[in-house]
Each structure stands twice: as structure tokens, then as C-alpha cells.
N, C-alpha and C positions, 0 to 999 in steps of 0.2 A: 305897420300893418302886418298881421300875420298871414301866411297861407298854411292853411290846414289841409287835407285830403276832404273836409266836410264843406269846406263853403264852395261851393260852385257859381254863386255868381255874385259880383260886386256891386256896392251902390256908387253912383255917380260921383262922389266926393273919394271914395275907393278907389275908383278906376284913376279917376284925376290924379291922382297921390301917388298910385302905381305906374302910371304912365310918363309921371313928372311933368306933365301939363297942367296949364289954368283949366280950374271946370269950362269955362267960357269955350277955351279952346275946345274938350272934348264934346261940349253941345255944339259947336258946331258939324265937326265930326260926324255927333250922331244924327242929327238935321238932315245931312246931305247925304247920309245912306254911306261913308268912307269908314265905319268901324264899326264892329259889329257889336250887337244890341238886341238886348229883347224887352218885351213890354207886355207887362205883367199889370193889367189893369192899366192905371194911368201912370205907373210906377214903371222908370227904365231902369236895367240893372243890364250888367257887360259880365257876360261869362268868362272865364279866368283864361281858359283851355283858347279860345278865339281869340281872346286877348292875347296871348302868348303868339301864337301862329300870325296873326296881325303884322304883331310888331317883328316877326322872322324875316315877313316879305317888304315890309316896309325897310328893311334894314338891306336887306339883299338887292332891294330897288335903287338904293342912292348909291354901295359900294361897287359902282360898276368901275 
């Protein structure tokens, strides 16, 4: 996966890739409202920038 300055937001199989989770995993994720998402028609897609910042807090959450 590339990241360029142009793509601002990820498709689902994107994100999964990028996160190094099962899509599975991140639908559930997106279900329950814990990672952030937007929907674009019936189309979900995870903004890069959110994603990043996500995963800071989740990261700073567990190394206590």
C-alpha cells in the first residue's frame, strides 16, 4: 500500500492491511463506533489522518 499526500481516505480492505487486522476484525470496529469511519453513500472508507491518531491512543492506552 502506498501513502501518497492525495488519497485521504482508505477502503476497507485498505485499512485492514494498514492496521494489520482481519477485515472482520475492523468491521467490527466500525459497527460498534471504536474507529473512526465515514460513509459515503453505503460506501465506508477510514480516513488516513484518524487512522493514524487512533492508533497513537490506542497505543498509549495499553503502554501504561
Amino acid at each position: 500500500m502506498t501513502d501518497t499526500p492525495f488519497t485521504l481516505l482508505l477502503t476497507p480492505p485498505q485499512a485492514a492491511e494498514a492496521l494489520a487486522i482481519s477485515p472482520r476484525k475492523l468491521w467490527s470496529l466500525t459497527t460498534s463506533g471504536e474507529i473512526p469511519h465515514v460513509r459515503i453513500g453505503r460506501s465506508v472508507r477510514y480516513p488516513i489522518d484518524d487512522l493514524r491518531t487512533w492508533t497513537q491512543i490506542q497505543t498509549k492506552g495499553v503502554a501504561k
